[in-house]
N, C-alpha and C positions, 0 to 999 in steps of 0.2 A: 504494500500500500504506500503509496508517494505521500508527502505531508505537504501542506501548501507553506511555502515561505512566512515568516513573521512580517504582521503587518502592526501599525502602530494604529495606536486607537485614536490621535487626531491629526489634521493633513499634514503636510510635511510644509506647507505656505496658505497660513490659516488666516493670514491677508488677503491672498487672492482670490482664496474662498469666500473669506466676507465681500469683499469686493465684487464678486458674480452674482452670491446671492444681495447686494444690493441692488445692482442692476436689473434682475430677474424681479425682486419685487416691485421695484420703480416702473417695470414695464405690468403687470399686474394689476396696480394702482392705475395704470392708461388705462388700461382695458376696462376694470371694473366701472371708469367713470363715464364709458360709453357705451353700453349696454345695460338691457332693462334690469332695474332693480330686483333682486328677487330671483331672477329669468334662472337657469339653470347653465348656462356661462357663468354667472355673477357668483353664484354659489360655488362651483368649480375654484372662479379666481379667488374667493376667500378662504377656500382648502388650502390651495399650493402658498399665498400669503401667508394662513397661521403655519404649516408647512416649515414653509422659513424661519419665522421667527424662532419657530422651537429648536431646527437645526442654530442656528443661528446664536439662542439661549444657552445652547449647548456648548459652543466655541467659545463663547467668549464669558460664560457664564452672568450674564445678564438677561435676565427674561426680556426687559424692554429696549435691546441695544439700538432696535432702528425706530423709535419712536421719536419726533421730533420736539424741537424746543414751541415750550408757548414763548408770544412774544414780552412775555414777566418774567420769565426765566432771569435768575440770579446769575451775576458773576461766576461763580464756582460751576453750575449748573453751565456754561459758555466753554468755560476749561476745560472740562470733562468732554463735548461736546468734540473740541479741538484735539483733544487729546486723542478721541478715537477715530478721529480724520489721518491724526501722524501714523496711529497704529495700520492704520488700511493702505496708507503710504507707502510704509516701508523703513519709513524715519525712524522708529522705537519699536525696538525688542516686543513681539507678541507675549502677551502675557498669558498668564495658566499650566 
């Protein structure tokens, strides 16, 4: 019996990952807002969207990593915000 090679439990460039799945839900987010509410596309694009988030929660361990700012968001709340713009960069060491 062959054994399959070791794989690691997260990607090997877990920026680039973020990075796809942001894109993928941003293009999500197009779609849902042009199709009928309810419709059964719409329902689909809010599968593959929670989808994401949860992979997503997963990586980076934040439930809400792609939620955006209100526009009262605090100073700190901006930092943080910045901060994981560097990490999807490439600027700063992936954390976790």
């Amino acid at each position: 019996m062959v054994r399959r090679p070791y794989r690691p439990e997260m990607p090997e460039d877990p920026a680039a990952a973020i990075r796809s799945l942001r894109a993928c839900r941003d293009a999500m987010i197009g779609i849902a807002i042009r199709v009928r509410i309810g419709g059964q596309v719409y329902q689909m694009v809010h599968a593959v969207i929670a989808a994401i988030d949860a992979l997503a929660a997963e990586l980076t361990a934040e439930a809400d990593y792609f939620m955006p700012l209100s526009p009262g968001a605090t100073e700190g709340q901006r930092k943080v915000e910045e901060e994981k713009a560097a990490w999807e960069r490439g600027e700063i060491p992936w954390r976790k």
